[in-house]
C-alpha positions in Angstrom: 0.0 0.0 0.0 0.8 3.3 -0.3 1.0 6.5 1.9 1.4 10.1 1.3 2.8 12.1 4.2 4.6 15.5 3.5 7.0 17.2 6.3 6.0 18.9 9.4 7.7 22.0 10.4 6.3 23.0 13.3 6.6 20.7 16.5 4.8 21.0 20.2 1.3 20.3 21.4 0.0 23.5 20.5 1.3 22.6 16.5 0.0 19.5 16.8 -3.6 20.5 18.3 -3.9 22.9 14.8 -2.7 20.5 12.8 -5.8 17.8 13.9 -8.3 20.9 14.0 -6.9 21.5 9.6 -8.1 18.0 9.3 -4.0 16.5 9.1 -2.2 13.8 11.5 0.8 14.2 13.0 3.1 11.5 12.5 7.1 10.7 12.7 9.5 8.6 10.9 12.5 6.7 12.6 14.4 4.1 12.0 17.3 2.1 9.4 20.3 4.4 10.3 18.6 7.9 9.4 17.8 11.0 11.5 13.3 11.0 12.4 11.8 12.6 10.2 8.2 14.0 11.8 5.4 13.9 9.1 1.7 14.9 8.9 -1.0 12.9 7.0 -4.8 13.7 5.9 -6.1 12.3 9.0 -9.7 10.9 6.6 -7.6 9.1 4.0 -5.4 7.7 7.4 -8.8 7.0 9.4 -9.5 4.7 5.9 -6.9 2.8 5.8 -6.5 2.0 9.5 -9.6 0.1 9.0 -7.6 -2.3 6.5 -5.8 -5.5 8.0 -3.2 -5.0 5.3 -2.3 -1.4 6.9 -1.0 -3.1 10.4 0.8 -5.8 8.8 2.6 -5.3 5.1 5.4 -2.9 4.6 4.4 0.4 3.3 5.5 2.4 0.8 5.8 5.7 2.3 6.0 9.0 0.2 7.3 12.2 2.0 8.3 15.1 -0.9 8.4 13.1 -3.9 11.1 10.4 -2.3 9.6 7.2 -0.9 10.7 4.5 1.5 9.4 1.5 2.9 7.9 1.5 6.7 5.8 -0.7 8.7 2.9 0.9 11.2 4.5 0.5 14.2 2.4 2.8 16.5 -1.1 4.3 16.4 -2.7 6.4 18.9 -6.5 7.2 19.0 -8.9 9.6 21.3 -10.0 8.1 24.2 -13.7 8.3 22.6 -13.9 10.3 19.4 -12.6 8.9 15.9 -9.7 10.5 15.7 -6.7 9.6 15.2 -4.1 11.7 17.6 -0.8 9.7 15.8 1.3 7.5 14.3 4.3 6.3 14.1 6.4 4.6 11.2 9.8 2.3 11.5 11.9 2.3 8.5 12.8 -1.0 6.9 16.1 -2.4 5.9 16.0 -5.2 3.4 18.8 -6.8 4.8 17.8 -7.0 8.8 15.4 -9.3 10.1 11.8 -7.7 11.1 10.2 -8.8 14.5 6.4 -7.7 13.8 2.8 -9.0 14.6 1.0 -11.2 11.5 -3.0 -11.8 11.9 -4.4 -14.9 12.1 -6.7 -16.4 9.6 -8.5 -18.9 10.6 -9.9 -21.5 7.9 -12.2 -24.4 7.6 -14.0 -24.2 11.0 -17.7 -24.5 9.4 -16.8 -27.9 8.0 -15.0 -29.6 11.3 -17.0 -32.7 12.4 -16.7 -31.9 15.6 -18.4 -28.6 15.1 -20.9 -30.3 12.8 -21.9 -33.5 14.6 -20.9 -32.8 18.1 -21.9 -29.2 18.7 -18.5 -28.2 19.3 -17.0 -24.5 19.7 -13.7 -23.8 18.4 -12.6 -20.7 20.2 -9.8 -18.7 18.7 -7.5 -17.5 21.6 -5.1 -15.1 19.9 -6.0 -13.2 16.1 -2.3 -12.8 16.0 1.6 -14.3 16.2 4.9 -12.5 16.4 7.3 -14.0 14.1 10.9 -13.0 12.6 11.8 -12.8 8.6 13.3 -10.7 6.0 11.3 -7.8 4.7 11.0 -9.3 1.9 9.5 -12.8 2.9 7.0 -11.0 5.3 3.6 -12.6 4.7 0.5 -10.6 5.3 -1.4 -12.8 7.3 -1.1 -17.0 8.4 -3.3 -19.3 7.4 -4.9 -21.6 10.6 -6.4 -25.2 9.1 -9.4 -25.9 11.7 -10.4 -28.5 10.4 -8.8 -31.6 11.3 -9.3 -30.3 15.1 -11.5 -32.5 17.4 -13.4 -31.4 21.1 -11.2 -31.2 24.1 -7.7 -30.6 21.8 -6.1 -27.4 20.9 -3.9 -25.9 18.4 -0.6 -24.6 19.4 2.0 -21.6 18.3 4.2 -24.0 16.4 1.1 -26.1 14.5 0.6 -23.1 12.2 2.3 -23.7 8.7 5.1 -20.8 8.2 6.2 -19.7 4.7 9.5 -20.6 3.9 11.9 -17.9 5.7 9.5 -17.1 8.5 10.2 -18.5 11.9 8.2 -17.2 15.3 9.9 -15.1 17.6 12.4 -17.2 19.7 9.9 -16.8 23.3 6.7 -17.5 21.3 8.6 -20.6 19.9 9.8 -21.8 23.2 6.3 -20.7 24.9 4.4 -22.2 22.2 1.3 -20.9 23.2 -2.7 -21.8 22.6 -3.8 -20.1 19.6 -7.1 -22.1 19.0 -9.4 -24.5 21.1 -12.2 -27.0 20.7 -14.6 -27.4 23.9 -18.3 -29.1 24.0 -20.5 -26.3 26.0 -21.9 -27.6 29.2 -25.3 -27.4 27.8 -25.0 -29.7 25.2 -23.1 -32.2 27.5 -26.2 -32.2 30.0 -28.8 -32.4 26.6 -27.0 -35.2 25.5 -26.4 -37.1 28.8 -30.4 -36.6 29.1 -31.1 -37.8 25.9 -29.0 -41.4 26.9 -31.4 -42.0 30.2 -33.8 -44.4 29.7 -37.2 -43.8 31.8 -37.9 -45.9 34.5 -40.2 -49.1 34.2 
């Protein structure tokens, strides 16, 4: 995706505050080597694309003055209660250094588990994303989660996610290997069903 920022000149609260009010976000630029560099974007065409999953987790191409640069969202601040973004921040990527960044989840194939289908089971997703490690350039947008092979009472771990070659999880989530999604029977349907197995009395 791309982004359009242009330069800020004037820093402070008080610059800030009149920038929001003209309808731009401030913003800043850090990262790969190179002095910050604070920015300000049209907050509406920002507000957009913060809606998009793609935003928070593929590098950016960033243009500031008619040069551009690629960046990954690495910070976003909001108001405690209106839409409005108050700002953002942008790393700097270098092709050759390894990223540690977040990747959503996307889970697949839960509709069609059998254990969903015939025994009423919920699959709950505990995390919607992973921390991993790769080059820029093998960074995938999201990870694929296959549901559909899991049965009630198991649950799928950190490590049972299929990587794309050149992506490895961050070195505590792999040694953590957390929960990511689970498979429980709800207590009601246990009962229904353990009702449904008495047989009345003569």
């Amino acid at each position: 995706m791309k982004v359009v920022a242009f330069e800020r000149n004037l820093q402070g609260t008080g610059a800030s505050r009149r920038l929001r009010i003209t309808g731009k976000t401030p913003g800043i630029v850090y990262g790969a080597g190179k002095e910050p560099l604070v920015i300000e974007l049209d907050h509406n065409a920002l507000w957009h694309a913060l809606k998009k999953e793609v935003f928070h987790s593929s590098i950016l191409e960033l243009e500031v003055a008619g040069k551009s640069e690629q960046v990954l969202l690495r910070d976003v601040q909001y108001h405690p209660f209106r839409q409005l973004v108050l700002h953002v921040d942008f790393q700097r990527i270098d092709a050759k250094k390894k990223l540690h960044t977040k990747v959503p989840l996307h889970f697949i194939n839960q509709d069609t588990n059998p254990a969903v289908k015939l025994s009423g089971a919920v699959i709950s997703h505990v995390v919607n994303e992973i921390e991993i490690e790769c080059l820029p350039a093998a960074l995938p947008e999201f990870l694929e989660v296959d549901l559909a092979k899991i049965e009630a009472g198991q649950s799928l771990h950190a490590k049972d996610i299929a990587l794309p070659k050149g992506v490895a999880l961050i070195p505590h989530i792999d040694a953590e290997n957390p929960v990511i999604a689970s498979a429980t029977i709800p207590a009601g349907a246990i009962a229904d069903e353990a009702a449904a197995g008495e047989t009345p009395a003569a």
